[in-house]
C-alpha positions, 0 to 999 in steps of 0.5 A, a space after each residue: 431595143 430596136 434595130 435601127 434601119 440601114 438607110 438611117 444608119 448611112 445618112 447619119 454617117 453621110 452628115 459626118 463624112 467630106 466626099 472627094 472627087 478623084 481630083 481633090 483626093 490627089 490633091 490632098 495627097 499630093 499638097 497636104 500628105 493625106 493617105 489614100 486608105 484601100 479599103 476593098 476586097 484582096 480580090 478586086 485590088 488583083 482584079 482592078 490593080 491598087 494605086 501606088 502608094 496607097 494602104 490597103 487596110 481590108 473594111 472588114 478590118 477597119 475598126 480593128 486596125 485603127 483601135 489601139 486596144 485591139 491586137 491587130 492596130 496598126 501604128 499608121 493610123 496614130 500619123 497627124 495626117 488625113 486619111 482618105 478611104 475609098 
């Protein structure tokens, strides 16, 4: 089985995702009741600071958090809301 190439992997993804200016993901939040998902490193949210309100849910978690199956799932992401990862 061959290993597909990063850069396939991402334009794949990219066909799949919306992207959002900084404007139009407040927004979202704002009108809508979208929720803002951190998905940085601990380090960088103590570096540069985290915005209110925000849940911050660790990318090397992701997966684990949203998948009822896994001991690490986190009810949030059962909500009828969108969720906007940055």
């Amino acid at each position: 089985m061959a290993i597909k190439p990063v850069a396939e992997m991402i334009a794949e993804a990219r066909k799949r995702i919306d992207n959002h200016s900084p404007e139009e993901a407040k927004k979202r939040v704002d009108e809508q009741g979208a929720l803002l998902v951190d998905v940085r490193d601990i380090r960088e949210l103590e570096r540069d600071g985290v915005i209110p309100g925000a849940l911050h849910a660790p990318r090397g978690m992701l997966e684990f958090w949203i998948d009822p199956e896994s001991p690490y799932f986190k009810e949030v992401f059962t909500e009828d809301r969108e969720f906007v990862l940055y």
